[in-house]
C-alpha positions as a printed Julia matrix, in Angstrom:
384×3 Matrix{Float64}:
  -2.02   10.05  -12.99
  -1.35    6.55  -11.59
  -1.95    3.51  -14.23
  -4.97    2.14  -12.09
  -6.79    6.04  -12.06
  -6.28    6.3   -15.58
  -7.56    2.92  -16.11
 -10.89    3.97  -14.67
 -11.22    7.64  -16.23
 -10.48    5.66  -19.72
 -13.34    3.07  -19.04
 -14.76    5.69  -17.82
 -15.3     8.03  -20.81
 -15.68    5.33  -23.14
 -18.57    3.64  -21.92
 -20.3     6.96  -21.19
 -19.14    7.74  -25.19
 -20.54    4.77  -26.35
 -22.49    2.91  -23.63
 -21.38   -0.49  -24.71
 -19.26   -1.99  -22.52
 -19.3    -5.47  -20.4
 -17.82   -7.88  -18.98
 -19.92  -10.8   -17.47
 -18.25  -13.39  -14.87
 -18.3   -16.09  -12.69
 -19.52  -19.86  -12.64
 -20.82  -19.07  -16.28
 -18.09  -16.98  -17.31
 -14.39  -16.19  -16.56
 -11.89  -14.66  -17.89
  -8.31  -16.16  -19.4
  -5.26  -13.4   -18.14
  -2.17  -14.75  -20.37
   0.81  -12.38  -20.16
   2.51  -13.0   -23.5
   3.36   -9.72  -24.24
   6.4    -6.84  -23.26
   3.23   -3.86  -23.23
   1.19   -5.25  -20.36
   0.17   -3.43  -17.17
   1.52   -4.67  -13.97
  -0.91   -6.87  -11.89
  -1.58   -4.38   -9.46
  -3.12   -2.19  -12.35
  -5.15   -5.1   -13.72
  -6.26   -5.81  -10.28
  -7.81   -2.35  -10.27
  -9.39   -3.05  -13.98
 -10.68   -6.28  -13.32
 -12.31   -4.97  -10.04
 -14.04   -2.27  -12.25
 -15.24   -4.33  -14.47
 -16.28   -6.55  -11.29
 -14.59  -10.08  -12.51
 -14.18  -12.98  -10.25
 -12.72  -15.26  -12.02
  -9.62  -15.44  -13.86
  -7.62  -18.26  -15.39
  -3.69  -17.66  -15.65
  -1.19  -19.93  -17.14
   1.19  -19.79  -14.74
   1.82  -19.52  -11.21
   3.24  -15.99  -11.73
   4.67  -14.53   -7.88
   3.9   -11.14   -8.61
   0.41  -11.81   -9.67
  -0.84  -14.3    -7.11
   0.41  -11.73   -4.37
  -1.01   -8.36   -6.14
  -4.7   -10.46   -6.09
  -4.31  -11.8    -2.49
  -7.36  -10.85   -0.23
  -9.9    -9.76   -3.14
 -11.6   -12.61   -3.52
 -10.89  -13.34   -6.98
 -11.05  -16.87   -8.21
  -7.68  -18.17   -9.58
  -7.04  -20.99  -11.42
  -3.39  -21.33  -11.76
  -1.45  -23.49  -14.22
   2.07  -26.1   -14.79
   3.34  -25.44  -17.41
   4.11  -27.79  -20.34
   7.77  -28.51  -20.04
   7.73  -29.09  -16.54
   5.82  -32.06  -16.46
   8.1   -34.67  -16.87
   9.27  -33.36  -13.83
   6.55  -33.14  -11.6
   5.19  -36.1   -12.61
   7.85  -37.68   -9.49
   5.37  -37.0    -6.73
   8.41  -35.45   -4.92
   9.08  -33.15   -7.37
   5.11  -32.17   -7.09
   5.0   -31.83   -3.63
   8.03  -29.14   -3.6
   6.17  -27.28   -7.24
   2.88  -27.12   -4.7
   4.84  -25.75   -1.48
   6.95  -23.16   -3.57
   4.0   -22.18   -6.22
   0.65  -22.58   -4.13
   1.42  -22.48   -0.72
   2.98  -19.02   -0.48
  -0.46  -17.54   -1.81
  -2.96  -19.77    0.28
  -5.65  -18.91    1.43
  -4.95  -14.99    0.94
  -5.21  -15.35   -3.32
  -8.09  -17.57   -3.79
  -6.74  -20.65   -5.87
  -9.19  -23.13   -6.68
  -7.66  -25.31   -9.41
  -4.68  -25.72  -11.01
  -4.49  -26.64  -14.81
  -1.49  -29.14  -15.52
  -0.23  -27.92  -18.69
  -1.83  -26.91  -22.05
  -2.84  -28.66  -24.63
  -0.77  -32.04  -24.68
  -2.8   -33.94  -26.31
  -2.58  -34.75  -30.18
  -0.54  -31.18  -30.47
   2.96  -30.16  -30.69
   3.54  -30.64  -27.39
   2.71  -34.38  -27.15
   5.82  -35.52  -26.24
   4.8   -34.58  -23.06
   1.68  -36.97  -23.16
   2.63  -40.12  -21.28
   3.96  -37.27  -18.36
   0.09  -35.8   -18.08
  -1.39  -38.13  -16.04
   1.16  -39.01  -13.64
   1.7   -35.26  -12.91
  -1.84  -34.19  -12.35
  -2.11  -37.18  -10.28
   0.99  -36.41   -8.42
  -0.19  -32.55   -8.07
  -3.47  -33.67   -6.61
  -1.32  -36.02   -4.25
   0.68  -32.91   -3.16
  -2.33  -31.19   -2.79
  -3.98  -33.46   -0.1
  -0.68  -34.31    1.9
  -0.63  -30.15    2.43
  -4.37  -30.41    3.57
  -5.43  -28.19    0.29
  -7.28  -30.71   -1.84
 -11.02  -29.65   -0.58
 -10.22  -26.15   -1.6
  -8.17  -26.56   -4.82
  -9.01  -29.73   -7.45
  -6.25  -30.48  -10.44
  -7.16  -30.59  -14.1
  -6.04  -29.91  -17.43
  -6.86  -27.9   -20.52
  -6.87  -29.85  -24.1
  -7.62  -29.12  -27.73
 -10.55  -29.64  -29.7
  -8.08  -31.59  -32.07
  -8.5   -34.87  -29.47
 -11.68  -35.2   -31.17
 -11.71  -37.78  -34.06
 -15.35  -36.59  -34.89
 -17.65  -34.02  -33.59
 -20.59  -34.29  -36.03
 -23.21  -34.73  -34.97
 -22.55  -33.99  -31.92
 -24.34  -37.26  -31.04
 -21.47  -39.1   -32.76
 -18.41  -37.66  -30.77
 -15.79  -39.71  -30.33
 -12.22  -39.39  -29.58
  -8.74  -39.74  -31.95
  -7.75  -43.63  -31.43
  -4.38  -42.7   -30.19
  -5.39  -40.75  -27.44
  -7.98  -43.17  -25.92
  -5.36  -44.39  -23.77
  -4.61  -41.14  -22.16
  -8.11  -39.72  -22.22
  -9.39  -42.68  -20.21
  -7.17  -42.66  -17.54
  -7.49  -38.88  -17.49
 -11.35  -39.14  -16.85
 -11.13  -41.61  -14.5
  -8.8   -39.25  -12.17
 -11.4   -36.59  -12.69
 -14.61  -39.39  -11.85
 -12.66  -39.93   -8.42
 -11.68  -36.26   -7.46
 -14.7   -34.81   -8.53
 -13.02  -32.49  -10.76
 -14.51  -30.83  -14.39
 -12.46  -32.05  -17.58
 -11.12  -28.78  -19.68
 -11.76  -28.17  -23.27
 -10.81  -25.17  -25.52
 -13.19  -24.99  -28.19
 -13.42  -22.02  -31.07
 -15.88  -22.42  -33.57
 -13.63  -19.73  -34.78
 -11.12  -22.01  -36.35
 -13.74  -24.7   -37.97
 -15.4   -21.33  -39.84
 -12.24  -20.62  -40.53
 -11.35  -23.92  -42.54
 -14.16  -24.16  -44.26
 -16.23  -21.37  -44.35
 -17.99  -22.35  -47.76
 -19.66  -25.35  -45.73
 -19.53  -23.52  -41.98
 -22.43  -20.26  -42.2
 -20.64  -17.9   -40.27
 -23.68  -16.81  -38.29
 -24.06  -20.39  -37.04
 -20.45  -20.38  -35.63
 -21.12  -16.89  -33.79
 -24.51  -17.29  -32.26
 -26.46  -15.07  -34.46
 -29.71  -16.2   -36.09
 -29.12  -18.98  -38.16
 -31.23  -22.08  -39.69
 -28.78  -24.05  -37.71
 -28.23  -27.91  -37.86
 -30.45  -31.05  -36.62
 -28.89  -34.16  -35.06
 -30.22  -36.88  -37.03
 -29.13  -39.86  -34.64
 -31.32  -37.21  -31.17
 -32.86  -35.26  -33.52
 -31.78  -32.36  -31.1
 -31.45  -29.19  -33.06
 -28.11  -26.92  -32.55
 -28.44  -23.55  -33.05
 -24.92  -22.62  -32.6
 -21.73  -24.5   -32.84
 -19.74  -23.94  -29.42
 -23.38  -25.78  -27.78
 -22.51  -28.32  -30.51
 -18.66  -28.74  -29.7
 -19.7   -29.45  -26.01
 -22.12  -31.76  -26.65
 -19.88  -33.64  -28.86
 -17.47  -33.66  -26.24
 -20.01  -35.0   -23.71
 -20.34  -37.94  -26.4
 -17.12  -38.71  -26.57
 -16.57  -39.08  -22.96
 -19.76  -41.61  -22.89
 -17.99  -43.8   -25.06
 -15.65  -44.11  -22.5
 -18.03  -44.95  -19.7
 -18.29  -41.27  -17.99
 -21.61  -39.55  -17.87
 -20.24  -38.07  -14.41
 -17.37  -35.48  -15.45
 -18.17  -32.2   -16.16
 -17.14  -30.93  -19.2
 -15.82  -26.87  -18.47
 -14.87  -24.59  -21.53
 -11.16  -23.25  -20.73
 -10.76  -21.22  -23.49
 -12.68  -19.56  -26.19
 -13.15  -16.06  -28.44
 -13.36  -14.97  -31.28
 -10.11  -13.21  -32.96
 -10.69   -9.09  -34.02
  -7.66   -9.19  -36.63
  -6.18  -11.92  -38.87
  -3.94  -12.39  -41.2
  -5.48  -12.2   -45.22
  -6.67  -15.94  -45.46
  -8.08  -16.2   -41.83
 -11.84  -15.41  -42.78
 -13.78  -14.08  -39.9
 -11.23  -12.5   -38.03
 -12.76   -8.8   -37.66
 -13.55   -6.81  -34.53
 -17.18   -7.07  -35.97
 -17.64  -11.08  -35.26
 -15.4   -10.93  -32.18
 -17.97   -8.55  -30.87
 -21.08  -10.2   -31.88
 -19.05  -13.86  -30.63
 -18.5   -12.98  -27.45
 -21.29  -10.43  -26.88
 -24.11  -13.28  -28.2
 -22.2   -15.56  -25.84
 -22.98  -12.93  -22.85
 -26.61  -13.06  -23.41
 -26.9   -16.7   -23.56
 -25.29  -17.5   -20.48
 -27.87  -15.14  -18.93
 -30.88  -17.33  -19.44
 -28.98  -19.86  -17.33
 -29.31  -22.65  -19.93
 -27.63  -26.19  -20.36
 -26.56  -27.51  -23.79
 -29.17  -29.22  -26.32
 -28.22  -32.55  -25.19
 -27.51  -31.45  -21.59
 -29.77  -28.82  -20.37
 -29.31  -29.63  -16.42
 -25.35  -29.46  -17.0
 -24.7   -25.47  -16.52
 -22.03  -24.13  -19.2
 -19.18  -23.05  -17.82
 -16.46  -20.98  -19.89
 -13.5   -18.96  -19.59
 -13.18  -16.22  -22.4
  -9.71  -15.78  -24.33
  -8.46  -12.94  -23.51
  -8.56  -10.12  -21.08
  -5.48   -8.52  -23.31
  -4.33   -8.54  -26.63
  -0.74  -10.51  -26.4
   2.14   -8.81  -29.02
   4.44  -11.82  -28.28
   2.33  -14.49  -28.85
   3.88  -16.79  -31.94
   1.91  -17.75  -34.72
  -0.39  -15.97  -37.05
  -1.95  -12.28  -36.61
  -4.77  -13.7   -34.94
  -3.04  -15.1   -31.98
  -2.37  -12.1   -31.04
  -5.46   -9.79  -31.27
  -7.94  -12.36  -29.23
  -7.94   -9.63  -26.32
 -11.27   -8.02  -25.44
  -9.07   -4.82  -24.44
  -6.12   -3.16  -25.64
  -3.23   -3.1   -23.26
  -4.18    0.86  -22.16
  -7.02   -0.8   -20.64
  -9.22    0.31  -23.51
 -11.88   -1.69  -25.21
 -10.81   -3.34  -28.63
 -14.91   -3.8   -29.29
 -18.47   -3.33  -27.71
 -20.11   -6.28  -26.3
 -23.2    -4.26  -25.53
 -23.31   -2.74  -21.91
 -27.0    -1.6   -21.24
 -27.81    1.81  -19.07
 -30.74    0.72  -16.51
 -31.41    4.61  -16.46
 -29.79    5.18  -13.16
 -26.25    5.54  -14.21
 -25.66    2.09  -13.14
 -25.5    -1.17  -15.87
 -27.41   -4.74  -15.33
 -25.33   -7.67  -15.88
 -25.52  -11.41  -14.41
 -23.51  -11.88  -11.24
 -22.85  -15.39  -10.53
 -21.15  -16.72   -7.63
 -19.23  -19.94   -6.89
 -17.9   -21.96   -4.28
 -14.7   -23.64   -5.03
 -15.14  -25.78   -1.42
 -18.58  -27.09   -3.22
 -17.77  -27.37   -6.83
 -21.0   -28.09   -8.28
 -23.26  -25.8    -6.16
 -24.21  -22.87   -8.48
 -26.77  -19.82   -8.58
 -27.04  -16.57  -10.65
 -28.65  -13.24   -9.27
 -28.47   -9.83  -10.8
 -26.1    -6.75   -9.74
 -25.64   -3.52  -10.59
 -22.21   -2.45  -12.26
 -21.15    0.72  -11.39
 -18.54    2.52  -13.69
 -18.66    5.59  -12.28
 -15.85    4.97   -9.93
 -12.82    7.04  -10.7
 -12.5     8.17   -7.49
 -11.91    5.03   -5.88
């Protein structure tokens, strides 16, 4: 049986075993595709998963050949990314302009790139050597971008920690590290003039995580909770990834921007940690990322910013086995490698064989134009 078929028949069975299954995307939601691992299906097999599972929008950290061509002509929303070490390199806007005609243009317009994501994390990490190389190289990519007539199509950005944040509570109060002002500012200024969203990973996952005597777990995975109040807005949180934005919205204020986006590149909740990571079970990972399913249903801005609509890209499609660090990094995947789910995030039968979930559709030529309407997902499928 071919990898794709058996894909299917696996999904398949399992959601007709359990009927607990989903996988919401688009404006609201995508998905993050890394590839750190020796045990992954080739792209023409996820292509056939993700098209089951009817996702639209995927966020890889590369500009990986294979996968850019295996995705041409489905309509699936790309964002693509540089990585870290090259940017010292592409920040000479000749070096750009040859990255954008040997990564991009081979895979315009057939694979459906609408931004690319100039390296990962920089910013008050380990990698911020490469810091005074950010800006010049996204500016030089989005340079590249308009002398090959693709800038209307595809807008440049980049993905930082939550760590740039000097403080995040309240969220009222958010500000950013001193030592990064400099960068940050210059950084949302580019995105002011190209009209393009500033990326932040946030995982209320690793604040539980340090101080889970203080942090009620509940709070940090969107299940009932008393919550916390804002005492400067007196705007009351009932979760802490609403809070992390809004803090980040705060922060950006303080630097004279109220007209940046603020997009969530990466978040999740781990299923398996090493002994001292509290939280890390397949029970919070499914109740973290199926809570966050249901609440970007109702089609709902944060406290502070309910007309802003929250946009997020869940980490991961795939468990990674080669990712460094701790056991965590490498069990973030919503589905095992096999294509099988790790957990339930709570797929509901509509009685006709068929399963509700929001649809929502995006225009990467209009960035900001957005609208939700409900589909049907049909699993039964095998024999396509």
């Amino acid at each position: 049986m071919a990898m794709a078929s058996l894909f299917r028949f696996l999904l398949l069975l399992h959601v007709i075993s359990s009927g607990s299954f989903q996988i919401a995307v688009g404006i609201g939601i995508g998905i993050n595709y890394g590839q750190l691992a020796n045990n992954l299906p080739p792209p023409s097999d996820v292509l056939s998963l993700l098209k089951t599972l009817k996702v639209t929008r995927v966020k890889l950290y590369n500009t990986d050949s294979d996968t850019l061509t295996a995705f041409a002509n489905t309509g699936i929303e790309f964002m693509v990314g540089v990585r870290n070490e090259d940017l010292q390199r592409i920040s000479d806007p000749t070096q750009a302009q040859l990255w954008v005609q040997q990564n991009i243009r081979p895979h315009t317009p057939q694979t459906k790139i609408t931004s690319i994501s100039v390296g990962n994390e920089i910013l008050g990490s380990s990698n911020n050597q490469y810091a005074p190389f950010l800006l010049p190289a996204m500016q030089a990519i989005s340079g590249a971008l308009t002398n090959l007539g693709l800038s209307d199509d595809i807008y440049v950005t980049s993905a930082h920690s939550y760590v740039i944040l000097e403080n995040s509570y309240p969220p009222s109060s958010g500000s950013f590290k001193q030592n990064l002002v400099g960068y940050i500012k210059g950084i949302l200024d580019f995105h002011s003039r190209t009209n393009s969203s500033f990326l932040i990973n946030a995982y209320p996952f690793f604040a539980y995580k340090a101080n889970p005597a203080q942090i009620p777990l509940n709070y940090s995975i969107f299940e009932p909770s008393k919550g916390t109040t804002d005492n400067v807005t007196n705007l009351h949180y009932d979760n802490m990834l609403y809070a992390q934005i809004d803090a980040v919205y705060s922060a950006m204020k303080l630097l004279g921007h109220t007209d940046v986006r603020v997009r969530v590149s990466e978040t999740g909740c781990p299923s398996k940690g090493e002994p001292d990571e509290v939280g890390a079970t397949p029970e919070n990972a499914r109740l973290y990322n199926g809570n966050l399913l249901k609440r970007m249903e109702k089609d709902r801005g944060t406290p502070a910013n309910p007309d802003k609509p929250i946009d997020i890209y869940i980490f991961a499609l795939f468990n990674e086995n080669l990712k460094p660090g701790p056991i965590s990094e490498r069990n973030y995947g919503l589905l095992y490698p096999n294509g099988t789910p790790v957990y339930e995030i709570g797929l509901r039968d509509d009685g006709s064989h068929g399963y509700v979930l929001p649809q929502m559709e995006y225009s990467s030529s209009t960035k900001n134009v957005m609208f939700f309407s409900n589909v049907f997902l049909l699993l039964l499928m095998c024999s396509l």
